[in-house]
N, C-alpha and C positions, 0 to 999 in steps of 0.2 A: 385225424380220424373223422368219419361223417356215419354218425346217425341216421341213417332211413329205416324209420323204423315201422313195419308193415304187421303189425300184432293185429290179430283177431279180436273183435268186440267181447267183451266179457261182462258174465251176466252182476254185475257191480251195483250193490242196492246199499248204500250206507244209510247208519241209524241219525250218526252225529258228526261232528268235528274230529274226533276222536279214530273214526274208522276209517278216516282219507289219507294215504301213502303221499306225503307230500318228497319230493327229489327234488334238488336246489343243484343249480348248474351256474358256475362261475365262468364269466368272461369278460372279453376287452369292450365288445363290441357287438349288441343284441338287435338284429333286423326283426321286427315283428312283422311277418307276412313277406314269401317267398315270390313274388309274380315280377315281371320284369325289372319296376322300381329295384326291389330287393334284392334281384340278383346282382345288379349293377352294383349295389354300395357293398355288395360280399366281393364282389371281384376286382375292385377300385381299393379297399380296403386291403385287402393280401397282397396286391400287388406295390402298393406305397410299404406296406409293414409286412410281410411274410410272418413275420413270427408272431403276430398279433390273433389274440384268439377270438376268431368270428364266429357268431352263433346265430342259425336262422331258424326263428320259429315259426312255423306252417301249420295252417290248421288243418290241410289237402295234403296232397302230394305233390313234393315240388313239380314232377316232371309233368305234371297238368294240373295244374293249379293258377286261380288269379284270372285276370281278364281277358290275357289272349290266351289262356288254356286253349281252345280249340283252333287257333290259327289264326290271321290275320291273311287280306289280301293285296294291301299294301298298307306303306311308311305316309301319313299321311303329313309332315314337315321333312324336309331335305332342299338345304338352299343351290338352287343351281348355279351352274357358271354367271358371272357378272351380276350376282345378286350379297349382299352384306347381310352377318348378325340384323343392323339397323332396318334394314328392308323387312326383316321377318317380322321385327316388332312392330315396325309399323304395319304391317298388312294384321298381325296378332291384333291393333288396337284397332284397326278398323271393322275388324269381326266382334270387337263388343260394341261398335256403334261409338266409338269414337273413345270409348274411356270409361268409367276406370282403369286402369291397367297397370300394375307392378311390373313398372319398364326396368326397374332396374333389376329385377328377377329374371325377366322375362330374357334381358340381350344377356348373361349372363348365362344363362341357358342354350339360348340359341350358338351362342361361340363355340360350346360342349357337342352341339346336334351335330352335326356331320360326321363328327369321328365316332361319338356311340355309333351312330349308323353302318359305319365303317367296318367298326369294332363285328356286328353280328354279321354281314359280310364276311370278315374273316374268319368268323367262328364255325361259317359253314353256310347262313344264309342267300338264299338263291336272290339274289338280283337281279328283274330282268333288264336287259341292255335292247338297243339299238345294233341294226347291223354294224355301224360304226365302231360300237363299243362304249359308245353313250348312256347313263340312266337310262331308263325310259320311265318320262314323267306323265299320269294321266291327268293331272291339273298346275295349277299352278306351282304348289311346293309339293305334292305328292306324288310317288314313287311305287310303281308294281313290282310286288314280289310272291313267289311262290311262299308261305308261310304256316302250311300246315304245320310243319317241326318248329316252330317260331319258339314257342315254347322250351320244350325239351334243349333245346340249342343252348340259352340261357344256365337254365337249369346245369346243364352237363357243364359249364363252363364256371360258374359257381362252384362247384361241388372238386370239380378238377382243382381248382383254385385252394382247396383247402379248408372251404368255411363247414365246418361241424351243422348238418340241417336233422330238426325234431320236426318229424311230420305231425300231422295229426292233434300237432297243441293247439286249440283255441285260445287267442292272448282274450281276457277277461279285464284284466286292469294293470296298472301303473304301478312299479315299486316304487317308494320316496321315500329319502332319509330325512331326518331332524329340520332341515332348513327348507322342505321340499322342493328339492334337486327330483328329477325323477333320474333310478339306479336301478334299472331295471323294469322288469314285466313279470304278471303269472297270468296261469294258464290251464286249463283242464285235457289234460289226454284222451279224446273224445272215444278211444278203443277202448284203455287201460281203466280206465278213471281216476290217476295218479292225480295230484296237482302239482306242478310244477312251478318252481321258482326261479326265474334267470335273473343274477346279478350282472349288473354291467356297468362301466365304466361312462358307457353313451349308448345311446337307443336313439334308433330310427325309424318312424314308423313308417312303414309303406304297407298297410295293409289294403289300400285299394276304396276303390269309392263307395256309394250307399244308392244301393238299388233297394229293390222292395222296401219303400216306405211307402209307398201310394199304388192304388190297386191300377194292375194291368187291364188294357181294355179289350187284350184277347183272348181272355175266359169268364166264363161266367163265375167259375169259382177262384178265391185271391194263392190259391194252392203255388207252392213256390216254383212247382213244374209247369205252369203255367207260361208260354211264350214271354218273355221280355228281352231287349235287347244287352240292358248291361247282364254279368255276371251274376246269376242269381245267388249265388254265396259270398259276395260283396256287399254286407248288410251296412256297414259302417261302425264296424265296433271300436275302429282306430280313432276316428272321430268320437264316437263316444267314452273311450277310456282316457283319450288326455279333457275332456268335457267335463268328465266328471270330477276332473284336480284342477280343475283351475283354468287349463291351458286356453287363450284366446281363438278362437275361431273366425274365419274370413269370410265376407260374398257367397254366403249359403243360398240367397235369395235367385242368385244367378244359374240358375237350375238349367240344368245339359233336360233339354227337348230336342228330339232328331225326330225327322220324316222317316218310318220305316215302311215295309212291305206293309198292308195291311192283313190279319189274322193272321200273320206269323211273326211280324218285328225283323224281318231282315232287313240287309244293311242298301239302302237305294243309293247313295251316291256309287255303288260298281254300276247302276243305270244310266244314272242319271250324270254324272262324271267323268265315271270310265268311258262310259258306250255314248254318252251325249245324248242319251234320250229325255226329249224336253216334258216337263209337267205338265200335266193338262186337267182341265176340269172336264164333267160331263157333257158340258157346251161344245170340248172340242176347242175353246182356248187354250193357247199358251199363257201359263198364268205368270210365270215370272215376264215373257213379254208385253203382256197386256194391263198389268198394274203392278208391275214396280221397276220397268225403265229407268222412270227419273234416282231410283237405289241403285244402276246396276245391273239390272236384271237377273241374268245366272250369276252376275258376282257382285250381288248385294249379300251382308254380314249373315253369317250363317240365321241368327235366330229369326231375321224373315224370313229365309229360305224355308227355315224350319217352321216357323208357323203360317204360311202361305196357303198350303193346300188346308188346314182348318179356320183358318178364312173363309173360303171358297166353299165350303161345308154348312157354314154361320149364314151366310150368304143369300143358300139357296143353289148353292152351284156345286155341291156334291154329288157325287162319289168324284175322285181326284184320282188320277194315273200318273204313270212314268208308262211315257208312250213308246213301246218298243216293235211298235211295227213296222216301223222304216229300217230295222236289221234285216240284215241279211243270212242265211241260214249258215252261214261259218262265223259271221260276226256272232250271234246270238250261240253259238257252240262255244265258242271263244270265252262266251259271258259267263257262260254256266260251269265252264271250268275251273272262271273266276271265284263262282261261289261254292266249288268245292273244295278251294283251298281255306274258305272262311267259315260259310255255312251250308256241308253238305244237305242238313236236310232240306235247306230251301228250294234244293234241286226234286227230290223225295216229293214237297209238297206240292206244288207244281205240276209234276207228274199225276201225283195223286187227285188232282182237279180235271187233268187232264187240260190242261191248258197250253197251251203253244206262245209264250210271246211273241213270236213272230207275227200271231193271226191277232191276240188279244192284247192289249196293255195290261199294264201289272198294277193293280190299287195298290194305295198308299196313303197313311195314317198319321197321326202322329202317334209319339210312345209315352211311357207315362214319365214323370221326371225323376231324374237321377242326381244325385249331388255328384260331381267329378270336377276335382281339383285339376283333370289333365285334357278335359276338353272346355269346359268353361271355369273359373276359377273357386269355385269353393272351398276352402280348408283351414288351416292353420294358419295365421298370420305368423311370417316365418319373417328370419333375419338374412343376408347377403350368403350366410353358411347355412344357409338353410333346419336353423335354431327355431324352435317355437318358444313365447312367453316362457315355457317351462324349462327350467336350465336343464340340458344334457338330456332332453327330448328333440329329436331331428326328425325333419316330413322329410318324405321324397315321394314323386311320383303324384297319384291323386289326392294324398292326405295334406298336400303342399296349396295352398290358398293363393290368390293372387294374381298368376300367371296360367292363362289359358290356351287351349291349344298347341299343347305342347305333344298331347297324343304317345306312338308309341317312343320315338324317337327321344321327345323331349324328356319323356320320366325317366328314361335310361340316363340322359346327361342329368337329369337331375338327383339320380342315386349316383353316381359320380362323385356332384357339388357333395353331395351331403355327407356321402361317407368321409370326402377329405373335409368338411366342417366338424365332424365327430371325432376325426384323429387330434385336428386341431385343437379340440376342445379340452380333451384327455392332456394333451403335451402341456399347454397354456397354464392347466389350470392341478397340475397334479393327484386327477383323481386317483382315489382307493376305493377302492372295494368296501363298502359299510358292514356295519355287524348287521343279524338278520331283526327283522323287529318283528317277534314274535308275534303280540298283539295285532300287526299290521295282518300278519298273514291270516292271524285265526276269523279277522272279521270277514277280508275277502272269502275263505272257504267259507264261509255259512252263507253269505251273499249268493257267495256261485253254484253251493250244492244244496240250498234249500230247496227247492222243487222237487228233487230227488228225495232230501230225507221227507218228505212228507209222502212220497210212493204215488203211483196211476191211480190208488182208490181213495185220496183223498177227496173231496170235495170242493174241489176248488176251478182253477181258468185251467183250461190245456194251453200250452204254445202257440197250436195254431189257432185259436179260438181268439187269444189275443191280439194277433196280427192279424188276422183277417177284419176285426173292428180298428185296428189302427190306420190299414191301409183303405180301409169304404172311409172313414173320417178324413183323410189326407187327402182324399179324392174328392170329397161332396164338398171340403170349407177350406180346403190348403190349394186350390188348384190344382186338382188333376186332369186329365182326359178325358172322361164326363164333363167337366165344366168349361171345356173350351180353355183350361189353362188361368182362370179369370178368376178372383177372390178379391174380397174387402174387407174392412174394418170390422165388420161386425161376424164374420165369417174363420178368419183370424182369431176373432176372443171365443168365439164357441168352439175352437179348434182346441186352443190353450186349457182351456175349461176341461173339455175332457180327455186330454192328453195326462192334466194331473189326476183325475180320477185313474187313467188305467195304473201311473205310474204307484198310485195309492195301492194298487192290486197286485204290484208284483209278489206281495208278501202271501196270497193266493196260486200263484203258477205250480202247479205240477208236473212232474213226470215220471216216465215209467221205466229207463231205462237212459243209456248216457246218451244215446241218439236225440231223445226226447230231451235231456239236460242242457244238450247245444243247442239246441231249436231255442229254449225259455229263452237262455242266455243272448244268445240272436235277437231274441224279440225287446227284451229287455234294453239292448243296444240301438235296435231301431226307435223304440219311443222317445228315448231320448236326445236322439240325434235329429229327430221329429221336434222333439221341443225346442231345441235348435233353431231350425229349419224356418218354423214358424215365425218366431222371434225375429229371423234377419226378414221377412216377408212383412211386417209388419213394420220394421224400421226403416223399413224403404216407402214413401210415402210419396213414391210417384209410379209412371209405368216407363221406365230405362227401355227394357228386353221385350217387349213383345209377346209372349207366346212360352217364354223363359220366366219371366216376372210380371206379369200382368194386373195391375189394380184398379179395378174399374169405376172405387170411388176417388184415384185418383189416374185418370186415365193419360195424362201429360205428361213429356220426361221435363223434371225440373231442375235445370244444370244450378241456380242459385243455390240450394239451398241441398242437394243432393249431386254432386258432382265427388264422389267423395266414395267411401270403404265403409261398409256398416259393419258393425262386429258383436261380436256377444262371448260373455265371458259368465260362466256360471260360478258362484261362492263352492267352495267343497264344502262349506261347515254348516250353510242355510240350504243350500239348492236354490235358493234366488238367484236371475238370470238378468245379467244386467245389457243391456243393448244401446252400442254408441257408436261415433262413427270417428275414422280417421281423415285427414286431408290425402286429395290427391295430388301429383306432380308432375307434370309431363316433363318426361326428360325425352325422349328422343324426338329431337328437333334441329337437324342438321349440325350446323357448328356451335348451338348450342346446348347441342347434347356433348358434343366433341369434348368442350372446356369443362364442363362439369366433371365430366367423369374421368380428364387427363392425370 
């Protein structure tokens, strides 16, 4: 049976603990957050176990929910004919600049990429081919496809597949038993205002990365409808709910910066990649040919790529384009068709300027940073079965740390690895189902519906009052977009500083309404996924990434002493944050990657 459940907002104003309808839903197997990851470990799971009961909690609606909710214009990983697993990960290690890299996540991963790819092919996804009947590849490892349904396609195949989906529940925190295992999630029904309990045997989080932690630089106000490129209902509450028990966290520091359109954040590699339209500054150079040759050029490691044209800004050599006047008026038809299988309104805005690429080039920005575990590696330090520290908590997708560039393809094989890691884990280890811990549940409700019981006419923070100081903070002393991307030591501790002040303030948040009650809760998840955040920026005491990581009182990549994982692990019992680092290893290295891993 599958839950889609489409209730009407209701006007829900509770006094206490007492007046919240709590429902408790038992199962084998609990995906927190329904977007590609997720669908994948629901459909991986039923099909290893049919009779297994899968549960996916969605705080949207699966069939547009998550990060390619609105389409995607291609698969940006698919290894071609005569290229290996190992080829991918090395080209993967050469886009973080040599290293760090969880090679053994990563080829692991990559063995799984083709057949998920496969897999949504079969499910209905449009591919495009060559006359021949060949892929057709617009770079290196990426792949054109028609992908407005990208989404829905998932979704429907999930859902065919058997797994029981609750829309509409925002996961709030972590269930844990006696030894803290975590056995579950809860959740608030953002229409209903129920709170909900799912019991589970093994939990996977894929809820997706952390956008809006740092203000966008295409509005003046930090309003969540504000242009940005990731998912703006991607706050990071998956990261923030196993954070707040314990669970270790990976390379937060390694912050996803993409070159986007400027004043609207669309996606320039359909220009610049697909269409080959080179970057330029206002000079009229080619900026990838004119200073960074000796990297590469167009195929030097994304994060110069990506901070290149704000160089050239720093410089003196701004405004920066993606020069699309050497198309031609079908090529450029062509392009725009591209962008409405991804981002129709970019077509919309365009128009609305009245602009012609063909006559003008397109600016181009950078966007603000984003944590994603699926394009640069931030997340959970996870195990082989994709386990976090926390026993019988699974990542998949971007909640997964480590392994970068794995995109859309890669989190699909990595909801794959992880649901059969969570089967495995259940079989191995003979979980049960725990008794309910009362106590447990009464403190989360008061945690989650305080805003509420204190009503709009309190006198306290609104929601967006507090994120919008969270994100001008994370921009002015965290390196944001304003600041060129660039922070220090000193910039770092006045970040920290008042990150525990706001965090001092949640017990102030209001609201009026369960709309308003997700919002807190949201904002609540970004601070501290912010404190986070900060922490691995700080433990990193050199500049690795460029544009990604930049420290400009220590402006050097220093392989001695930093060649390595920095990690952070908060106490549940103090909220101290402790920040350390792990050793790195290269394993893929020809025939000595072979024997290692024979």
């Amino acid at each position: 049976m599958t839950n889609i459940s489409a209730s009407r907002a209701v006007d829900f104003r509770p006094k206490s603990v007492e007046d919240v309808k709590t429902v408790v839903v038992d199962c084998d197997l609990l995906i927190i957050g329904g977007g590609n990851a997720g669908c994948f470990v629901a459909v991986e799971a039923k099909k290893k176990n049919p009779g297994m009961q899968v549960v996916i909690m969605e705080k949207g609606e699966i069939m547009r929910s998550g990060a390619c909710s609105a389409g995607m214009d291609a698969i940006n990983t698919y290894i071609p004919e005569g290229k290996t697993p190992e080829d991918l990960v090395r080209w993967s290690r050469d886009q973080v600049g040599g290293g760090p890299l969880r090679e053994d996540l990563a080829l692991s991963n990559a063995e799984e990429l083709n057949e998920s790819v496969d897999d949504l092919e079969r499910w209905g996804l449009p591919i495009l081919r060559e006359e021949d009947g060949s892929i057709r590849y617009r770079g290196k490892w990426d792949i054109s496809i028609h992908g407005e349904q990208l989404k829905p396609i998932m979704a429907e195949k999930a859902i065919e597949y058997g797994a029981d989906v609750y829309n509409r529940v925002a996961g709030t925190g972590l269930l844990k038993d006696g030894e803290g295992n975590c056995v579950g999630a809860m959740g608030i029904h953002v229409r209903s205002g129920e709170f909900y309990v799912f019991r589970a045997k093994a939990t996977v989080n894929s809820t997706g990365g952390a956008g809006t932690l740092y203000k966008s630089y295409t509005a003046d106000s930090t309003d969540s409808g504000a242009q940005i490129w990731m998912c703006p209902y991607c706050v990071g509450s998956g990261y923030a709910m196993g954070f707040r028990q314990g669970a270790e966290l990976s390379s937060l520091e390694q912050r996803w910066v993409a070159t986007r359109t400027k004043d609207f954040c669309g996606p320039v590699d359909t220009i610049s990649v697909g269409y080959k339209a080179p970057i330029i500054n206002c000079k009229e150079e080619k900026i990838m040919q004119e200073r960074y040759q000796h990297l590469g050029g167009d195929a030097a490691p994304r994060f110069i790529r990506a901070n290149a044209p704000m160089e050239e800004w720093l410089q003196g050599r701004g405004p920066t384009y993606c020069d699309t006047r050497g198309l031609d008026d079908e090529t450029n038809w062509r392009m725009m068709c591209d962008y409405l299988n991804e981002r129709p309104s970019f077509v919309l805005f365009l128009a609305a300027r009245g602009q012609d690429p063909v006559k003008e080039p397109i600016e181009i920005f950078g966007s603000d940073p984003y944590i994603m575990g699926g394009h640069t590696m931030g997340g959970f330090w996870v195990n082989l079965d994709r386990m976090t520290t926390m026993p019988g908590l699974f990542a998949a997708g971007e909640t997964a740390g480590g392994n970068p560039n794995k995109f859309v393809g890669g989190c699909a094989a990595e909801g794959k690895i992880a649901a059969r890691g969570a089967i495995k884990y259940m079989e191995e280890n003979g979980i049960e189902l725990p008794e309910l811990d009362e106590m447990q549940l009464r403190v989360e409700i008061e945690r989650v519906y305080a805003p509420l019981f204190r009503g709009a006419d309190y006198d306290g923070v609104s929601p967006r009052a507090m994120k919008d100081r969270l994100q001008r903070l994370m921009d002015e002393y965290a390196g944001g977009s304003s600041q060129f991307y660039r922070t220090n030591e000193e910039r770092l501790d006045y970040a920290l500083k008042h990150i525990a002040i706001l965090q001092s303030q949640f017990r102030f948040l209001k609201a009026g309404d369960l709309h308003e009650l997700m919002q807190a809760n949201e904002t609540m998840d970004r601070v501290d996924v912010a404190e986070a955040v900060v922490h691995h920026l700080k433990g990193r005491k050199e500049t690795r990434w460029a544009g990604w990581q930049t420290r400009t009182d220590y402006p050097e990549r220093d392989d001695a002493n930093y060649d390595c994982f920095v990690e952070t692990r908060r106490d549940p019992a103090t909220g101290e944050v402790e920040c350390f680092t792990r050793p790195y290893v290269q394993l893929v290295s020809g025939d000595r990657f072979k024997k290692q891993t024979a």
